[in-house]
ZATORLUM-57166 format. One record per atom (N, C-alpha, C): x, y, z; residue in three letters. Coordinates in steps of 0.001 Angstrom, whole numbers, padded with zeros to 6 digits, always signed. Layout:
XYZALA
...
This chain:
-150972-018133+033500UNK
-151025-019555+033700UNK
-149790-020029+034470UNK
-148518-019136+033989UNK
-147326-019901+034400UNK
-147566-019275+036334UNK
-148288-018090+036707UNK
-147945-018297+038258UNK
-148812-018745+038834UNK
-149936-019165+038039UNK
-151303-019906+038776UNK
-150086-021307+039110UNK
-149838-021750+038180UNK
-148886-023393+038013UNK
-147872-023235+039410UNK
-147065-021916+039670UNK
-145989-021530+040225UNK
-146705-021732+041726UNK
-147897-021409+041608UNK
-148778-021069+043140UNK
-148552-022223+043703UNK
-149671-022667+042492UNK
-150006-023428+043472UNK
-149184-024997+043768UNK
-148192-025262+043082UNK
-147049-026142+043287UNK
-146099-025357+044559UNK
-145843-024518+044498UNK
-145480-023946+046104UNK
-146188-024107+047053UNK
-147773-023866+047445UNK
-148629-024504+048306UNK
-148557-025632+048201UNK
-148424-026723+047461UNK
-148707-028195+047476UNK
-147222-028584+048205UNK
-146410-028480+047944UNK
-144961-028325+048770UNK
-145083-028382+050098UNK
-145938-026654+050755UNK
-145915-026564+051347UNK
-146812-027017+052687UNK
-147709-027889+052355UNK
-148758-028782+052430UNK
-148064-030151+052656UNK
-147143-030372+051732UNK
-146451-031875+051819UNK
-145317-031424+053145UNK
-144789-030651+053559UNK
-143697-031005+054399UNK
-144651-030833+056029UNK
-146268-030166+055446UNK
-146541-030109+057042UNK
-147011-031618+057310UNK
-147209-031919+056386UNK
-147983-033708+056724UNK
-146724-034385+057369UNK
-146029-034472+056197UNK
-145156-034687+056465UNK
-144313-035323+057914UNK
-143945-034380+058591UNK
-143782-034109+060206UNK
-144272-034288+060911UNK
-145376-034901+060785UNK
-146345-035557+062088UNK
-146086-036657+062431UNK
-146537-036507+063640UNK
-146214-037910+064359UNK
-147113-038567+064958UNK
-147120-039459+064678UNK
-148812-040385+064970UNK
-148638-039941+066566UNK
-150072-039709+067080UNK
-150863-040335+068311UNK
-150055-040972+069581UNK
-149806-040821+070753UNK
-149464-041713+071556UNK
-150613-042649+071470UNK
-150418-044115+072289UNK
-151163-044749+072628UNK
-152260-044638+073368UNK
-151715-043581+074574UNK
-152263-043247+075184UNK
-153836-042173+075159UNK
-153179-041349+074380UNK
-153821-040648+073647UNK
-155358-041424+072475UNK
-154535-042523+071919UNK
-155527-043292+071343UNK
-156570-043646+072143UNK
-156325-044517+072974UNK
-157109-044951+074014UNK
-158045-044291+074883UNK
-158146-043125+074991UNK
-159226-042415+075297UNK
-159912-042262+074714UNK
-159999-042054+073385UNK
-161147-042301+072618UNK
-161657-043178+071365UNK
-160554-044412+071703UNK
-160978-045744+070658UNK
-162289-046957+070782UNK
-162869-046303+072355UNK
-163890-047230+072844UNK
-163616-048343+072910UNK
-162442-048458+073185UNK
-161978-049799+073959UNK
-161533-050769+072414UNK
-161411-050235+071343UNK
-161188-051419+070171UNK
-159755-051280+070136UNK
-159368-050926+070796UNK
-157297-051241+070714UNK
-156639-051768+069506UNK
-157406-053570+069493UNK
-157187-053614+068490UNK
-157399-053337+066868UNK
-158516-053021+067039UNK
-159002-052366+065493UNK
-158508-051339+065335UNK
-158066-050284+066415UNK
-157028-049009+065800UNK
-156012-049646+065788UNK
-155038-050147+066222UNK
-153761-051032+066230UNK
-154000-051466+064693UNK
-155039-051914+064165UNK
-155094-052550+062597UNK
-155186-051670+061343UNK
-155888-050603+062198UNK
-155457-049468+061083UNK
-154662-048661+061296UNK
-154375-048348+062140UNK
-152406-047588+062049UNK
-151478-048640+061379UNK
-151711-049685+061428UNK
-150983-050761+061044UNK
-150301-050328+059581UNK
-151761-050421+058869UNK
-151579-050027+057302UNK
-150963-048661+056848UNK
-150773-047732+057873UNK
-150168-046824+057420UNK
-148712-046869+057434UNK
-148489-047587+059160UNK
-147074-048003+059351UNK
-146002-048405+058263UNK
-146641-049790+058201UNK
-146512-050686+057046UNK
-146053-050601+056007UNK
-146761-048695+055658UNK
-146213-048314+054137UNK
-144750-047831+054006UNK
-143972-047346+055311UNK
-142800-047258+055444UNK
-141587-048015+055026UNK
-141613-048959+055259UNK
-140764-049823+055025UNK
-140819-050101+053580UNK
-140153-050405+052820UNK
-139093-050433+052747UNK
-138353-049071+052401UNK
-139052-048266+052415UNK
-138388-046917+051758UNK
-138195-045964+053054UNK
-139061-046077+054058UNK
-138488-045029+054725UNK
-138409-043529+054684UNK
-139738-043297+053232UNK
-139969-041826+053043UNK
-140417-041201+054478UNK
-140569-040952+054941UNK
-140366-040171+056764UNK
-139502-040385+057572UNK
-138496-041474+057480UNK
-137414-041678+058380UNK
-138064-042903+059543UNK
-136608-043350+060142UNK
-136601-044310+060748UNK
-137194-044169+061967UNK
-137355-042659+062837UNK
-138248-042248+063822UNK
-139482-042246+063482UNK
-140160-041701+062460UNK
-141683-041979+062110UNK
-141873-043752+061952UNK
-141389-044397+061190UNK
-141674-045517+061623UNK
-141688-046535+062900UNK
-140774-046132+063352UNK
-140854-046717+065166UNK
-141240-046440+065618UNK
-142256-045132+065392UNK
-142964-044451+066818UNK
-143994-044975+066585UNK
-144569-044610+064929UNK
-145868-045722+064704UNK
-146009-047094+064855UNK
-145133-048003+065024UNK
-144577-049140+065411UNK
-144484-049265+066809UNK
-144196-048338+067767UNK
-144636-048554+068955UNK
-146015-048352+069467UNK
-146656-047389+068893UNK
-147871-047402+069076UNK
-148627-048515+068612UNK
-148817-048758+067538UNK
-149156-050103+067117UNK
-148472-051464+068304UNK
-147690-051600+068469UNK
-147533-052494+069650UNK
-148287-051929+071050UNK
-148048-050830+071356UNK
-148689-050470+073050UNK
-149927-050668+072649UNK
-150743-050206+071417UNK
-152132-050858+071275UNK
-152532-052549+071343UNK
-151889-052673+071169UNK
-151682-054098+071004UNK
-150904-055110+071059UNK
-150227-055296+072154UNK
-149182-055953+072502UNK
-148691-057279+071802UNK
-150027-058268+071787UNK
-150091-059361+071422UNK
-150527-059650+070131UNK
-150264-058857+069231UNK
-150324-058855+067720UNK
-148877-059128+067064UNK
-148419-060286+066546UNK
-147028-060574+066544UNK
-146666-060084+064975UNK
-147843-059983+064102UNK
-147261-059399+062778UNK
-146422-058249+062939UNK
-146866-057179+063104UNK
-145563-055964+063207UNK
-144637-056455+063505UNK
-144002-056972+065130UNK
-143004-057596+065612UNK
-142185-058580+064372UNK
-142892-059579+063427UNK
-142426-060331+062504UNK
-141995-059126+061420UNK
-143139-058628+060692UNK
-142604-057623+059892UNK
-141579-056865+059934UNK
-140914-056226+060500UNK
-140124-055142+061201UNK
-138626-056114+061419UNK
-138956-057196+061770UNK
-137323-058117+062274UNK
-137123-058447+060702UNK
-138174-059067+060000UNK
-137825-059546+058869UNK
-137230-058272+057440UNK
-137622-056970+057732UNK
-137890-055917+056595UNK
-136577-054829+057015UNK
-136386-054520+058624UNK
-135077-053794+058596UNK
-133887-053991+058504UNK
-133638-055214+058578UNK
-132167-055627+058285UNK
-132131-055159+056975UNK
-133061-055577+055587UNK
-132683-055817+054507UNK
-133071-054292+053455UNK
-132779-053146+054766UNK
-133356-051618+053959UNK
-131922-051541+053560UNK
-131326-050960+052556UNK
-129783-050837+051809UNK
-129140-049813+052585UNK
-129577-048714+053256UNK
-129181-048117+054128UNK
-128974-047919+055295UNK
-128682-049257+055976UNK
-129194-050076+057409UNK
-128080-049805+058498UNK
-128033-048523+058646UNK
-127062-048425+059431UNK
-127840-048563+061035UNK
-127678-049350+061710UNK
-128598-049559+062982UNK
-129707-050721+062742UNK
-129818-050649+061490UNK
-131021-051073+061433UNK
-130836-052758+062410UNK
-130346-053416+061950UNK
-130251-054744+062288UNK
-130698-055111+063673UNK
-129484-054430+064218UNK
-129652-053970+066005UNK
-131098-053640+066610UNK
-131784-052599+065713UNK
-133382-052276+065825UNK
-134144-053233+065657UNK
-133792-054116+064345UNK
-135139-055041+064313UNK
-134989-056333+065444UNK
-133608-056567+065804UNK
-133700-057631+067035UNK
-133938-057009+068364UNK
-134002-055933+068425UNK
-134855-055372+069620UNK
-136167-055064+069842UNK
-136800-054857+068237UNK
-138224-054943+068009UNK
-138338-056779+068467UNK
-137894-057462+067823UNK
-137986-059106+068101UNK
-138471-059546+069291UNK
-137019-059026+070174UNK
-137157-059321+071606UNK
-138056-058852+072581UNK
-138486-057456+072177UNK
-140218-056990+072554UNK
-141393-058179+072171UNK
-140957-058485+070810UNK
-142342-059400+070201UNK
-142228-061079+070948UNK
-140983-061747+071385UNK
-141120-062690+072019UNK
-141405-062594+073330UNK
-141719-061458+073663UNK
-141785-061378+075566UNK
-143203-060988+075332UNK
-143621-060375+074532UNK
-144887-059623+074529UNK
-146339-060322+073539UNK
-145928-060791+072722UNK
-146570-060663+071320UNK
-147031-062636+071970UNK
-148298-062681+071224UNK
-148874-064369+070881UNK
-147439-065042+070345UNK
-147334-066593+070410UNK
-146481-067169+069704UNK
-146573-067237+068661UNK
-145541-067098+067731UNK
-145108-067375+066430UNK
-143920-067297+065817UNK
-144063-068108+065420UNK
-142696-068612+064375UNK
-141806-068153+063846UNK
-142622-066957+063565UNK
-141827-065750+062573UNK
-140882-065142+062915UNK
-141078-064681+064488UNK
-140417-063577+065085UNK
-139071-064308+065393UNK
-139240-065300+065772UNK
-137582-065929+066031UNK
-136628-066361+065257UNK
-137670-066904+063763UNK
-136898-067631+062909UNK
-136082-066153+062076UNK
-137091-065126+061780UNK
-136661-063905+061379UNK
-135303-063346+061903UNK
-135444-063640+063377UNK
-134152-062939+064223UNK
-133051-063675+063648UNK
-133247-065032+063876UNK
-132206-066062+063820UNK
-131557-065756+062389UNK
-132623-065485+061411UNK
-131851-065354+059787UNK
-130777-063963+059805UNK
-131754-063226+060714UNK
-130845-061665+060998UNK
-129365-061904+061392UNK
-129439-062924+062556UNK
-128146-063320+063148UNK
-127476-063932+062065UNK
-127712-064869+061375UNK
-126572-065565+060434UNK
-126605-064650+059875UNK
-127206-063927+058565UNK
-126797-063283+057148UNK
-126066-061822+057358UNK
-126654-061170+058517UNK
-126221-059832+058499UNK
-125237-059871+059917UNK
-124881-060219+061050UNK
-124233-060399+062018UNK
-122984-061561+061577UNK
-123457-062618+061095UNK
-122913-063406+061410UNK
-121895-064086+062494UNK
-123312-064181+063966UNK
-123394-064352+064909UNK
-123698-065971+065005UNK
-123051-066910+065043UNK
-123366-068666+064995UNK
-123976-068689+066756UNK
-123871-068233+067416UNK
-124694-068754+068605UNK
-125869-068369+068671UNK
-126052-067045+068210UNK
-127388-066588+068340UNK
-128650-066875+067245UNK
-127937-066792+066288UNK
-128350-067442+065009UNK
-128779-068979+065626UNK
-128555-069877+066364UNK
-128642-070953+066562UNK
-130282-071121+067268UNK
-130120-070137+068757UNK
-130716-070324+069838UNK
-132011-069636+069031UNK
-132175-068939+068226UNK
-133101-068114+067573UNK
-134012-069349+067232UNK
-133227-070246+065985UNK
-133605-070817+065170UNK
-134086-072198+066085UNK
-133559-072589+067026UNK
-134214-073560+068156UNK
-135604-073133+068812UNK
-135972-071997+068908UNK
-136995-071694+069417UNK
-138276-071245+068762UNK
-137712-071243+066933UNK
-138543-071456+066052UNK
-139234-072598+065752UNK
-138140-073219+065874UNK
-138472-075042+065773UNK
-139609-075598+066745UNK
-139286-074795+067689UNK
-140310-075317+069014UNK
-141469-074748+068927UNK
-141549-073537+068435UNK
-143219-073126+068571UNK
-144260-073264+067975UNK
-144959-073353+068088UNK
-146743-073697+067630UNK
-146950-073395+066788UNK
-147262-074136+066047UNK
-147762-074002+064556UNK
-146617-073714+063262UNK
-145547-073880+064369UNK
-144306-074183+063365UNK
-144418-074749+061910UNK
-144810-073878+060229UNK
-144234-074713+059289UNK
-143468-076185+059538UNK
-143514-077345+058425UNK
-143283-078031+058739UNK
-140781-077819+058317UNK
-140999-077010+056956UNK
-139812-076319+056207UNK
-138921-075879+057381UNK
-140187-075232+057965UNK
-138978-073978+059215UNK
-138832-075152+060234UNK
-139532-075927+060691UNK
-138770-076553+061732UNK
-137669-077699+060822UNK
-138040-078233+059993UNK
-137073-079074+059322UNK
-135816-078555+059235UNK
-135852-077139+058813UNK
-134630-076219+058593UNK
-133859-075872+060183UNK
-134902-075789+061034UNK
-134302-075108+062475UNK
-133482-076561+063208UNK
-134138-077809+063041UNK
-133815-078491+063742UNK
-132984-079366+062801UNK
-132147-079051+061540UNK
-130674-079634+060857UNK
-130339-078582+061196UNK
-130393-077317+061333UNK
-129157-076099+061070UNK
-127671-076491+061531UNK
-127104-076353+060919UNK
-125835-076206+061439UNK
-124960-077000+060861UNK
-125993-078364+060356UNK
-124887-079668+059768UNK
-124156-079323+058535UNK
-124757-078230+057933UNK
-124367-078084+056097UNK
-123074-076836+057096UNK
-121839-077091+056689UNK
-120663-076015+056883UNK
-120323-074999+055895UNK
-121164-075148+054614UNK
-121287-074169+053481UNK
-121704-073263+054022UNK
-121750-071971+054222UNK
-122094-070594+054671UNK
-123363-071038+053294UNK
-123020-070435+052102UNK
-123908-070249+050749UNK
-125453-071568+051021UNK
-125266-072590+051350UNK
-126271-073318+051257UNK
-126830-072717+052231UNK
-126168-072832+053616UNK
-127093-072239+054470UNK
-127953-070954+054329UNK
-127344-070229+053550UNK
-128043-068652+053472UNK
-129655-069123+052422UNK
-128831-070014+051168UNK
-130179-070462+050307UNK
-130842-071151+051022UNK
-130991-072366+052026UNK
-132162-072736+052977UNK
-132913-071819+053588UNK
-132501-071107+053953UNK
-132804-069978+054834UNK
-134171-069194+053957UNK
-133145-068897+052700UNK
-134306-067984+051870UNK
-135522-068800+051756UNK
-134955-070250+050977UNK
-135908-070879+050450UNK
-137360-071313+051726UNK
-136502-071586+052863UNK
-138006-071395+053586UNK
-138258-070387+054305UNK
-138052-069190+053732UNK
-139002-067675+054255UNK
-139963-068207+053039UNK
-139540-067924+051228UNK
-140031-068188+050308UNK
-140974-069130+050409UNK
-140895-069952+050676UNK
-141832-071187+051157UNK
-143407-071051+052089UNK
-142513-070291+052928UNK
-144138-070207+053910UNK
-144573-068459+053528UNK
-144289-068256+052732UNK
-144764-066740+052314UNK
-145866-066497+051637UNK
-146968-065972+051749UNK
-148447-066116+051401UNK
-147719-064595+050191UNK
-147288-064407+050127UNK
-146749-062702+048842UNK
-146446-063431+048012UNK
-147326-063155+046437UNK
-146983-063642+045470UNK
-145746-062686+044940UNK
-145481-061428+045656UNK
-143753-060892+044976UNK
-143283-061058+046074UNK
């Protein structure tokens, strides 16, 4: 019994590190045989992506690559772009990270449909973890301006700056991510 147990937990091991190591699909590759639904594979790589964060069990290259693919499928899908600015700053082991998710950002505002998310996200990146006051600013101005702007996030984008408390500002901040957040955790 004990080397049936021994077996086959060594095969299962060895099974987990080949999965493991894969690396999603180019885009390209997708696209030859998605029959043209881009976006419906873009929606289900999505969910696998997705599961990365916050932990990062495959590393920070498996998630960006699936993250780029998911964008080259779909350029103009701004959730990833939001997800990703809002979720890497705040991994505990973020060395880069910050830098990454405002470069994912700046892909998602040149590329991605408008929304709210992607800038106001950057802008929170810039105050809490940079603490960058210009950029943090221009972020949060261009949240204010876009379509379908919450009424919280533009209220918040267009006072920023008047409260000189660092601490209030960081709690506004939370309180309207918290606010327009459809996640009951």
């Amino acid at each position: 019994c004990a080397v049936a147990f021994g077996s086959q937990r060594a095969y299962d091991a060895s099974q987990a590190k080949l999965a493991v190591q894969s690396q999603p699909p180019s885009a390209a590759v997708i696209r030859s045989f998605d029959l043209g639904l881009h976006s419906a594979v873009a929606s289900f790589l999505w969910l696998d992506v997705r599961t990365e964060l916050p932990f990062l069990r495959q590393g920070l290259d498996h998630f960006l690559s699936g993250l780029k693919t998911v964008n080259d499928l779909d350029p103009r899908w701004n959730t990833p772009y939001a997800f990703a600015v809002l979720v890497l700053p705040n991994i505990p082991s973020r060395q880069g990270f910050t830098e990454e998710a405002l470069a994912i950002g700046e892909r998602g505002l040149a590329s991605a449909d408008p929304d709210w998310r992607i800038p106001f996200y950057m802008g929170t990146a810039y105050l809490l973890e940079l603490n960058d006051r210009g950029n943090d600013a221009k972020y949060f101005d261009i949240a204010a301006v876009t379509p379908g702007v919450p009424e919280i996030i533009r209220r918040f984008s267009v006072n920023y700056g008047i409260h000189p408390d660092s601490i209030d500002v960081t709690r506004q901040a939370w309180v309207a991510i918290y606010e327009t957040s459809s996640d009951a955790t």
